[in-house]
Residue frames relative to the residue before (quaternion, step in Angstrom):
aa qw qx qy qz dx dy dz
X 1.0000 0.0000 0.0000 0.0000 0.00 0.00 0.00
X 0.6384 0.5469 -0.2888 0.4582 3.63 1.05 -0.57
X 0.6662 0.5268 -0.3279 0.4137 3.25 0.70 -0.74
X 0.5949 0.5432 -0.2958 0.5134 3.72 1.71 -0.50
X 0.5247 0.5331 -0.3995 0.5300 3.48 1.64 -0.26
X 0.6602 0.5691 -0.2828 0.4003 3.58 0.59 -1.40
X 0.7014 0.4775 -0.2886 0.4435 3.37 0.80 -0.75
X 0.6646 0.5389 -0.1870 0.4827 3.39 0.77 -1.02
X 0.7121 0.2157 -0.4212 0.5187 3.34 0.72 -0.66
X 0.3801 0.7570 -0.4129 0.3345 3.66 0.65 -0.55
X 0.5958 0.4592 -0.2298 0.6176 3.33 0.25 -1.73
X 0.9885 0.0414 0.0675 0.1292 2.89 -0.99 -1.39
X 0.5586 -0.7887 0.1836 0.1797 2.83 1.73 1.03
X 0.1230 0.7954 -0.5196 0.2869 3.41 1.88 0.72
X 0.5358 -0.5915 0.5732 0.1858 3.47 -1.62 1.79
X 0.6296 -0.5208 0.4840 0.3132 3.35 -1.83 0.88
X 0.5069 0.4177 -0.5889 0.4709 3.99 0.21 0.40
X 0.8521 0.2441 -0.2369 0.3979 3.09 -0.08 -1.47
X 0.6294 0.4927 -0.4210 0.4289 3.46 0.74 0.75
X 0.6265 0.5288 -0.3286 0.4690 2.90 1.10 0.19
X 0.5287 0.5053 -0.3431 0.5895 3.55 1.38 -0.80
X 0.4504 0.6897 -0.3815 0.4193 4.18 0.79 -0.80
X 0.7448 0.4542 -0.1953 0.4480 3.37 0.52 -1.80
X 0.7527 0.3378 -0.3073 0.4742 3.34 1.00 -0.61
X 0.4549 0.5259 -0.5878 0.4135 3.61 0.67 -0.09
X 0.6547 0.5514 -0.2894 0.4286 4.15 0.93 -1.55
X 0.4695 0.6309 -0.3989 0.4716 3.62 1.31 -1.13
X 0.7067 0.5906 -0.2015 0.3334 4.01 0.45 -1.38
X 0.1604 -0.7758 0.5072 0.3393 3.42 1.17 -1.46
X 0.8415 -0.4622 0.1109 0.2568 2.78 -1.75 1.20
X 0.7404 -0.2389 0.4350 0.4532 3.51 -1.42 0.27
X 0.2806 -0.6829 0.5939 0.3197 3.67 -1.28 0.51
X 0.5494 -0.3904 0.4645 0.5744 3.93 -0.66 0.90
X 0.4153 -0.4498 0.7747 0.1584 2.98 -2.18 0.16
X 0.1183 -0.7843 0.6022 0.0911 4.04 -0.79 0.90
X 0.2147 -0.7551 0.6163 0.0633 3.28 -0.02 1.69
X 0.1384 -0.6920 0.7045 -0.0755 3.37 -1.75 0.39
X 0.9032 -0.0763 -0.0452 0.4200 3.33 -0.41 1.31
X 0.1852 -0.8330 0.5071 0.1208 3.67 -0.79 0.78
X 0.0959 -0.8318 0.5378 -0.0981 3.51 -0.49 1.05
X 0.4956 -0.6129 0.4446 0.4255 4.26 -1.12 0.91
X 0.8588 0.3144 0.0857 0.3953 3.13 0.92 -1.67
X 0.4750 -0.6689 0.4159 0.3924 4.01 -0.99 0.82
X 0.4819 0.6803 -0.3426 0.4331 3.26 0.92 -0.08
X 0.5544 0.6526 -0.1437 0.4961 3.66 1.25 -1.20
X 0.7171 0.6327 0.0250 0.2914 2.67 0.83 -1.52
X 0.5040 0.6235 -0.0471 0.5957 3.00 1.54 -1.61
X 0.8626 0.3963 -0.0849 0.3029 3.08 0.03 -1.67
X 0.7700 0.3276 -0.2381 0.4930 2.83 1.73 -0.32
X 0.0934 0.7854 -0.5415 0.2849 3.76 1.76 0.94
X 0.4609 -0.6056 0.5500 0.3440 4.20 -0.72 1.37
X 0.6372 -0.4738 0.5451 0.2691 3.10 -1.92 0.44
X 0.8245 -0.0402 -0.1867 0.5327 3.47 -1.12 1.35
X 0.4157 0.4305 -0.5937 0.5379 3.70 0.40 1.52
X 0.5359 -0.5825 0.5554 0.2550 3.63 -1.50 0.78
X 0.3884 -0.7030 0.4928 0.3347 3.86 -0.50 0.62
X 0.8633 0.3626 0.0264 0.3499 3.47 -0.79 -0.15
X 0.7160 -0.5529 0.3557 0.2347 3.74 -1.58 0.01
X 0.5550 0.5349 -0.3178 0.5521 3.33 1.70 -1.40
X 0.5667 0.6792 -0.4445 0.1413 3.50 -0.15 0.28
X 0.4693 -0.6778 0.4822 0.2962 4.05 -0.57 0.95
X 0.8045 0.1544 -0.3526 0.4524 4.04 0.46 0.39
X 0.2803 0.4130 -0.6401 0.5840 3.23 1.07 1.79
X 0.6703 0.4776 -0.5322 0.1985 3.73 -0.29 -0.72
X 0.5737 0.5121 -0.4394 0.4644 4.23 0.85 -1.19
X 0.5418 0.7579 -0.3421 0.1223 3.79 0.58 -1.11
X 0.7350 -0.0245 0.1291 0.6652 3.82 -0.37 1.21
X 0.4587 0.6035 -0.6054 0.2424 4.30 0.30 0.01
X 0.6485 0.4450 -0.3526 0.5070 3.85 0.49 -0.46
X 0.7499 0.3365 -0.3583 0.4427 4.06 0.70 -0.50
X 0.5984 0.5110 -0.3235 0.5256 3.61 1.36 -0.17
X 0.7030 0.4146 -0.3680 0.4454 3.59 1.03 -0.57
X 0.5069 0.6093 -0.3864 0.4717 3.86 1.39 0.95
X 0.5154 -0.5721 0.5343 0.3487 3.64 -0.86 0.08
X 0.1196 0.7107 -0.6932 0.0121 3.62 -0.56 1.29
X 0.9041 -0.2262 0.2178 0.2898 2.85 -2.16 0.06
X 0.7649 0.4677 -0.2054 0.3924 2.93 0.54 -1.53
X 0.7816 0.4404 -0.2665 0.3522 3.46 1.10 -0.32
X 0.3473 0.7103 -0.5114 0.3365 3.52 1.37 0.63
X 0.5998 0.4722 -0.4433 0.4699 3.73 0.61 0.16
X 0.6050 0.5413 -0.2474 0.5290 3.83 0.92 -0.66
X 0.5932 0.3567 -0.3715 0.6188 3.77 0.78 -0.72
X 0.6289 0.5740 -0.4188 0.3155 3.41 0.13 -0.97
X 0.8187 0.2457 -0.1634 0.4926 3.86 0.59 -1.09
X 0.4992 0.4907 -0.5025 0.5074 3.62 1.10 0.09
X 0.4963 0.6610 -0.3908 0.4051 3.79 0.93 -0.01
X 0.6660 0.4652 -0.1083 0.5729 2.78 0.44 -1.67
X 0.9429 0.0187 -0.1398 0.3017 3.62 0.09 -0.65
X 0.5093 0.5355 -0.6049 0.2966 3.35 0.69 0.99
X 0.4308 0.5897 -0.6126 0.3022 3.73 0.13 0.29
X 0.6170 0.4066 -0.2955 0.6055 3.55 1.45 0.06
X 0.6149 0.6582 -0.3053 0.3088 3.67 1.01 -0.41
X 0.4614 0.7941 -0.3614 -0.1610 3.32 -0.71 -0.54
X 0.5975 0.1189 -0.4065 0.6810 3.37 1.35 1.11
X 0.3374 -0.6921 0.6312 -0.0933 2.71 -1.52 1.70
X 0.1087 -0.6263 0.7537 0.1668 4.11 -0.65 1.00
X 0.0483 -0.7413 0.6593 0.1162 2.89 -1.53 0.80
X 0.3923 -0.8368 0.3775 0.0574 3.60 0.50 1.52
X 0.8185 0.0910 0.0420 0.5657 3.48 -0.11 0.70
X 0.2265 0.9194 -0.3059 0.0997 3.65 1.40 0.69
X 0.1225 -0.7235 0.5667 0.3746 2.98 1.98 -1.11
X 0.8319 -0.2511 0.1965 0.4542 3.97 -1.71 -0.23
X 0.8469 -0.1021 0.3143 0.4165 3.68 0.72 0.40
X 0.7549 0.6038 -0.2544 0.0289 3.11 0.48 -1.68
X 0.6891 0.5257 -0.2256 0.4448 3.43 1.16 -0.01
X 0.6173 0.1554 -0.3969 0.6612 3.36 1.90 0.95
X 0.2717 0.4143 -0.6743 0.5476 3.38 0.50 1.88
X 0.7723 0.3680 -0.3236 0.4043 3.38 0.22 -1.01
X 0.7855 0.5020 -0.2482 0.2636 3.88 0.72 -0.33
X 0.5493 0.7630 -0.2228 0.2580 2.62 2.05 -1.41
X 0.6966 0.4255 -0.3911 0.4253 3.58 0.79 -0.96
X 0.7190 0.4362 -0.4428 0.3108 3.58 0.66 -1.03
X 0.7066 0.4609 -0.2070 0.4954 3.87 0.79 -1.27
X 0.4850 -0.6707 0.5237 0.2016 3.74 0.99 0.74
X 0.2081 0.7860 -0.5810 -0.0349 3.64 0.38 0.55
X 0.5329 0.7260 -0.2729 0.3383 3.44 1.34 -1.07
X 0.7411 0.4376 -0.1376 0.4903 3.35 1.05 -1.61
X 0.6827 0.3657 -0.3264 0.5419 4.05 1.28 -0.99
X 0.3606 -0.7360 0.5516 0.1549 3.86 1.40 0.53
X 0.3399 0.6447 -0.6069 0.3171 3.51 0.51 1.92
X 0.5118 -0.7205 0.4611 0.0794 3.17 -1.07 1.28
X 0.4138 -0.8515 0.3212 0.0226 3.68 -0.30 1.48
X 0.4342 0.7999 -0.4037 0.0928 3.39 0.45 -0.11
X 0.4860 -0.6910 0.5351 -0.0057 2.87 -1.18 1.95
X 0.1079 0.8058 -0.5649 -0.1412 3.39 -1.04 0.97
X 0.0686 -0.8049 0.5837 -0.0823 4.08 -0.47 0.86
X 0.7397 -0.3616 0.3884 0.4138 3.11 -2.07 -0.17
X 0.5830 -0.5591 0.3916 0.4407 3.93 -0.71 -0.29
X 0.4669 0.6663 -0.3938 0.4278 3.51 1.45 0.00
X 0.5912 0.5659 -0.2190 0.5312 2.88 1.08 -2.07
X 0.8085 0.5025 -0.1566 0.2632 3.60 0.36 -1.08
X 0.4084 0.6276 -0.2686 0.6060 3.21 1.79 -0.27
X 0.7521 0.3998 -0.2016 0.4835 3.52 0.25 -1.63
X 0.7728 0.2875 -0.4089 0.3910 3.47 0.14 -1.03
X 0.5106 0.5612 -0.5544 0.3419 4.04 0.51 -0.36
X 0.8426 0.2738 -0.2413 0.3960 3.53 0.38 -1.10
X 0.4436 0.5871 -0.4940 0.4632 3.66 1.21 0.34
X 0.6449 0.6090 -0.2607 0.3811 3.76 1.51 -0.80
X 0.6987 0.4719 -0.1786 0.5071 2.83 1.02 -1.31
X 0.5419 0.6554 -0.3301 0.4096 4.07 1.06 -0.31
X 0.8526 0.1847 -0.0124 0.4887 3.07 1.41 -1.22
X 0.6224 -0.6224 0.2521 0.4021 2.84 1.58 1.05
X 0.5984 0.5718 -0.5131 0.2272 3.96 0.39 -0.27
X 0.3654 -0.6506 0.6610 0.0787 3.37 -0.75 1.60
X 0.8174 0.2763 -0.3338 0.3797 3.65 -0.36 -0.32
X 0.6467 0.5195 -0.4282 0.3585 3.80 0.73 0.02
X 0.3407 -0.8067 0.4745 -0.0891 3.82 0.33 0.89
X 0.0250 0.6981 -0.7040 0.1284 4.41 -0.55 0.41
X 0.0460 -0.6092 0.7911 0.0298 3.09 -1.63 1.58
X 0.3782 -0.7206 0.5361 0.2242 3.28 -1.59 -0.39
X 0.6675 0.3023 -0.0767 0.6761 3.32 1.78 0.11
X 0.5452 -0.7280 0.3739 0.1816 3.55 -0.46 1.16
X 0.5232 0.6667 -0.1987 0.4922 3.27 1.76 -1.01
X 0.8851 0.1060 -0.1881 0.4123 3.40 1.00 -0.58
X 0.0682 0.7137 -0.5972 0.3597 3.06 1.10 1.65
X 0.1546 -0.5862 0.6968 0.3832 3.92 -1.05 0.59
X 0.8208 -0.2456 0.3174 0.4065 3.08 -2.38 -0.23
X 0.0281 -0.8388 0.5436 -0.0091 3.20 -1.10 1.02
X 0.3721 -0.6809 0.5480 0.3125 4.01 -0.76 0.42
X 0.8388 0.0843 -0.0468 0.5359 3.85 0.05 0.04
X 0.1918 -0.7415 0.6409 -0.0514 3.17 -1.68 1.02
X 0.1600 -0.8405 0.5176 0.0070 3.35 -0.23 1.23
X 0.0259 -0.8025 0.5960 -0.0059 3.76 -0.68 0.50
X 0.0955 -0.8775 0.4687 -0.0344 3.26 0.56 1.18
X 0.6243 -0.3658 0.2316 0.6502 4.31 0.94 0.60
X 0.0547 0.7325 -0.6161 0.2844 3.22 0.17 1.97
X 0.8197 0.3525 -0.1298 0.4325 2.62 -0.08 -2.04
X 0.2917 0.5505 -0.6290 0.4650 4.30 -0.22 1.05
X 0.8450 0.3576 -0.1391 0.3725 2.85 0.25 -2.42
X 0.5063 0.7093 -0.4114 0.2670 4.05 1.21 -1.02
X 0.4042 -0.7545 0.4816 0.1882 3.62 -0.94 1.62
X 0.4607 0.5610 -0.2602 0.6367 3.89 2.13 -0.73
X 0.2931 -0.5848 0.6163 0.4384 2.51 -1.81 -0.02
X 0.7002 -0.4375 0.2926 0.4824 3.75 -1.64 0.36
X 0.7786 0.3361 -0.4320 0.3069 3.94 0.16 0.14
X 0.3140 0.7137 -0.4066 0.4762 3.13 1.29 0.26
X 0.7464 0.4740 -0.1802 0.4310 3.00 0.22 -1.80
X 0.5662 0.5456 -0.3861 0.4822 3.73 1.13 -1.28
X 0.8049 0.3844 -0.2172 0.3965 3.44 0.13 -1.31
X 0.3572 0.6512 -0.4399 0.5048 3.43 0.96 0.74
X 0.5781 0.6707 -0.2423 0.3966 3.34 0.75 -0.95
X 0.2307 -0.6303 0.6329 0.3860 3.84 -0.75 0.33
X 0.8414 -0.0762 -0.0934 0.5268 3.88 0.27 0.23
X 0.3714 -0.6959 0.4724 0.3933 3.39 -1.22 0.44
X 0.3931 -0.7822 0.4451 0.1884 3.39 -1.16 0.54
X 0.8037 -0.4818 0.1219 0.3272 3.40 -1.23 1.87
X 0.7082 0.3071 0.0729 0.6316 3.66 1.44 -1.67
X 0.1518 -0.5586 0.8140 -0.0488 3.53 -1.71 1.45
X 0.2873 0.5737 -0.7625 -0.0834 3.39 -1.80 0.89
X 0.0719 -0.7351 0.6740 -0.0088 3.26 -0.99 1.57
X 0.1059 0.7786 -0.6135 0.0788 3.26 -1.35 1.18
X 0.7313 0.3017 -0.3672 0.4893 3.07 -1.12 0.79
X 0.5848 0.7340 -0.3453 -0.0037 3.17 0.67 0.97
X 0.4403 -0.8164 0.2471 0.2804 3.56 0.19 0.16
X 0.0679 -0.7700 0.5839 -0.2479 3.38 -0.12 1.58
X 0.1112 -0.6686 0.7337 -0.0486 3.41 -1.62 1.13
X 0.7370 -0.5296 0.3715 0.1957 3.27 -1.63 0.64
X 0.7199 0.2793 0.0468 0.6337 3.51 0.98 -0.63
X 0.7664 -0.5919 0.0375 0.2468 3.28 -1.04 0.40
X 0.6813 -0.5196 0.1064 0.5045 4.09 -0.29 0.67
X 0.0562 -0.7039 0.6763 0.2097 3.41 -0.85 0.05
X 0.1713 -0.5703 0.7572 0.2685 3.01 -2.16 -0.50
X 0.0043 -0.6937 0.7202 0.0104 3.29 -2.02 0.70
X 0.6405 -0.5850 0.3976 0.2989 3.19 -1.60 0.34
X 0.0266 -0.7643 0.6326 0.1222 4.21 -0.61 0.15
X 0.2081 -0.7345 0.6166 0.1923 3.66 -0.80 0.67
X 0.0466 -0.8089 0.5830 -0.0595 3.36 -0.45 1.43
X 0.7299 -0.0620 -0.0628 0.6779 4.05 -0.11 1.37
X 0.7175 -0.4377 0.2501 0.4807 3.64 -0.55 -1.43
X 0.4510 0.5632 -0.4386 0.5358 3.09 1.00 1.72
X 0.4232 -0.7185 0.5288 0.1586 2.96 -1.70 0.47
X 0.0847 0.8672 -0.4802 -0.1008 3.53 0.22 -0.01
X 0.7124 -0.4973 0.4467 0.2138 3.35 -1.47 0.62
X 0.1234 0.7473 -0.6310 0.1681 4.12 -0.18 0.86
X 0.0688 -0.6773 0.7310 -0.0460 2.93 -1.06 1.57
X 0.1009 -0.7573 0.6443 0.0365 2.86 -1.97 0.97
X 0.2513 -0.9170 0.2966 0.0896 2.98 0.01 1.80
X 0.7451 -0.3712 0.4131 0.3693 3.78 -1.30 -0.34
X 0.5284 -0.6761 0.4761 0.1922 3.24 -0.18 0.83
X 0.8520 0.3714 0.0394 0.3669 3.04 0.26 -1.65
X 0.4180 0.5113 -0.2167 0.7190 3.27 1.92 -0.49
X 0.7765 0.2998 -0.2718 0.4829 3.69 -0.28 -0.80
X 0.6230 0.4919 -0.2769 0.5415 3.71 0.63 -0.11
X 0.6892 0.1843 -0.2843 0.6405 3.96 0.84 -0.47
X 0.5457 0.2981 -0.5581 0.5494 4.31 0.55 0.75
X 0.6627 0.4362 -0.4532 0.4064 3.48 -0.01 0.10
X 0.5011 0.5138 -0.3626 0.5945 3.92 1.44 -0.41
X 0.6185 0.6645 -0.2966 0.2964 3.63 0.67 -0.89
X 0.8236 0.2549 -0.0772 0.5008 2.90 0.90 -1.53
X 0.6707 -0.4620 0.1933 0.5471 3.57 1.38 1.21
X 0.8016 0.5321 -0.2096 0.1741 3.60 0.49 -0.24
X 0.2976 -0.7630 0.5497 0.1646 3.74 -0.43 1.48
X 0.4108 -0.4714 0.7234 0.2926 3.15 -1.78 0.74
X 0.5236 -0.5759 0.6277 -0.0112 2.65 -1.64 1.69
X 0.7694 -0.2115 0.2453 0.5505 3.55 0.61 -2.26
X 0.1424 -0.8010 0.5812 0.0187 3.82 -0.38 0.67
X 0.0840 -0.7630 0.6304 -0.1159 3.30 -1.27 1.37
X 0.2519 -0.6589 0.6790 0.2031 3.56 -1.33 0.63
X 0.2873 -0.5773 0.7637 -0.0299 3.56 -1.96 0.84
X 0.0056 0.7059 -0.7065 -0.0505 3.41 -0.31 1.44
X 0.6496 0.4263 -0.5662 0.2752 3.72 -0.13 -0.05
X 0.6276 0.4696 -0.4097 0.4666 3.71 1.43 0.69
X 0.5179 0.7433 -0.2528 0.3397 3.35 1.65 -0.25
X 0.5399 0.6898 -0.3588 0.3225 3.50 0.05 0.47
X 0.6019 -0.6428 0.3109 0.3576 3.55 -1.03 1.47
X 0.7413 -0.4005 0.4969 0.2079 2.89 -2.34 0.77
X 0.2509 -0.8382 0.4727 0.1052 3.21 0.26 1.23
X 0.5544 0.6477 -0.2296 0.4696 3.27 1.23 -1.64
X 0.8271 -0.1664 0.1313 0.5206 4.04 0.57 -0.62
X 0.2972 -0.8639 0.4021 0.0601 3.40 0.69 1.86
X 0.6346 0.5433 -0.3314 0.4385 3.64 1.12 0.14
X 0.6422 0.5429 -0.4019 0.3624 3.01 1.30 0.42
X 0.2948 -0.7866 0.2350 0.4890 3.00 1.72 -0.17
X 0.8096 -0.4003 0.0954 0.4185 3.66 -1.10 -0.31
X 0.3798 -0.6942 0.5105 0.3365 3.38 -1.20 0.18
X 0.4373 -0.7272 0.4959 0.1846 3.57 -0.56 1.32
X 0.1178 -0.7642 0.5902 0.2317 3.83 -0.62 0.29
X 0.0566 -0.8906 0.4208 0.1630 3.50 -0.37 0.83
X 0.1735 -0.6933 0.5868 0.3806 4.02 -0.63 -0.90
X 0.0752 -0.7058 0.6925 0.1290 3.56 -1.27 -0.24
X 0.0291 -0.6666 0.6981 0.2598 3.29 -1.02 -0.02
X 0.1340 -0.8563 0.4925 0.0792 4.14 -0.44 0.71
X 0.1146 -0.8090 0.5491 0.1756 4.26 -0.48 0.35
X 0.5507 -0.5967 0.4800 0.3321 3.35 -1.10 0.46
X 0.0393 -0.9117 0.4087 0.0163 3.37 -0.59 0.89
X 0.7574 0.2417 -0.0228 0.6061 3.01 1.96 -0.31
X 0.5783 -0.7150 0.2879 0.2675 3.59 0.17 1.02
């Protein structure tokens, strides 16, 4: 498990706090597997096939408490993400965080990346559940700059998009969603994502007392829609403690977790 620290901080050159809080996320052990169930072309499929007396899906109020205190920490998986929100917020200052859940991933950053003091402006997009909880979880603790829409449309103009293990859970596909936007923004960091050799699937994850749709997409397909919508990988990274075969139908082989960080390159 250390040696996945060593690397990470290595690479990316992650400061002795947040390397220290790291060790203790590794101190815990790994991610719990994900227990897939069933393989399907389409999210729709998918849905339709959520077990009897299990909530369908993501929009759901006993998904929102879920894992929010171990996500609202600096883990492993996110020393490549701190690493380029360094580097690029002195250029930054409104940040979509797409798929944000209550917030939790500018609790976990805020002290180290000084958001308060570089006076960057947070805004969480999620399901309306997600969106319910994280306003009044905001407003408890006073954070004025962290902010929740429920529609992409009414994001203002932003410099960076974060996708912190969206795109699995996303009911669109990811250019859709982009083109939702009133503009795309200069900066992509997608992580945690999940990408196979061959062609997309879908499967089932039981998340609390739901099921939820988890797509694992095409490499290669997700890599020429991201060319589409004007945008070069920049840097690309793999996350074995997210890496691990298609249980649901072991012949497909494994599902690769990947990151990217991507820039706009073409209007």
């Amino acid at each position: 498990m250390l040696n996945r620290l060593s690397a990470a901080t290595k690479r990316y050159g992650i400061a002795g706090t947040v390397r220290a809080a790291m060790r203790k996320a590794l101190s815990l052990g790994n991610e719990p597997p994900e227990l897939l169930r069933g393989v399907f072309s389409t999210y729709e499929e998918a849905i339709a096939a959520v077990s009897p007396g299990l909530l369908a899906g993501y929009n759901n109020q006993e998904i929102v408490d879920e894992c929010v205190e171990h996500f609202s920490t600096i883990l492993p998986s996110d020393a490549p993400v701190l690493q380029w929100l360094e580097r690029l917020l002195p250029s930054v200052t409104t940040i979509l965080d797409a798929g944000g859940h209550v917030g939790v991933k500018y609790r976990a950053f805020r002290e180290h990346l000084r958001l308060d003091d570089r006076q960057v402006n947070w805004i969480v997009y999620d399901t309306p559940a997600m969106v319910r909880a994280g306003r009044q979880r905001a407003a408890r603790e006073g954070l004025e700059r962290l902010s929740f829409i429920e529609k992409p449309k009414d994001a203002p103009l932003i410099d960076l998009m974060l996708c912190s293990g969206l795109l699995q859970f996303l009911d669109i596909p990811f250019p859709e969603l982009m083109r939702q936007l009133p503009a795309r923004p200069r900066h992509l960091l997608l992580n945690k994502v999940a990408t196979r050799d061959g062609r997309t699937v879908v499967t089932l994850v039981r998340i609390a007392g739901a099921e939820v749709p988890y797509q694992i997409r095409d490499r290669a397909e997700f890599l020429r829609s991201l060319d589409s919508l004007g945008y070069e990988i920049v840097d690309e990274w793999v996350l074995p403690e997210f890496t691990r075969p298609i249980t649901a139908d072991p012949s497909l082989g494994a599902s690769t977790s990947r990151g990217y960080y991507a820039r706009l390159s073409r209007p």
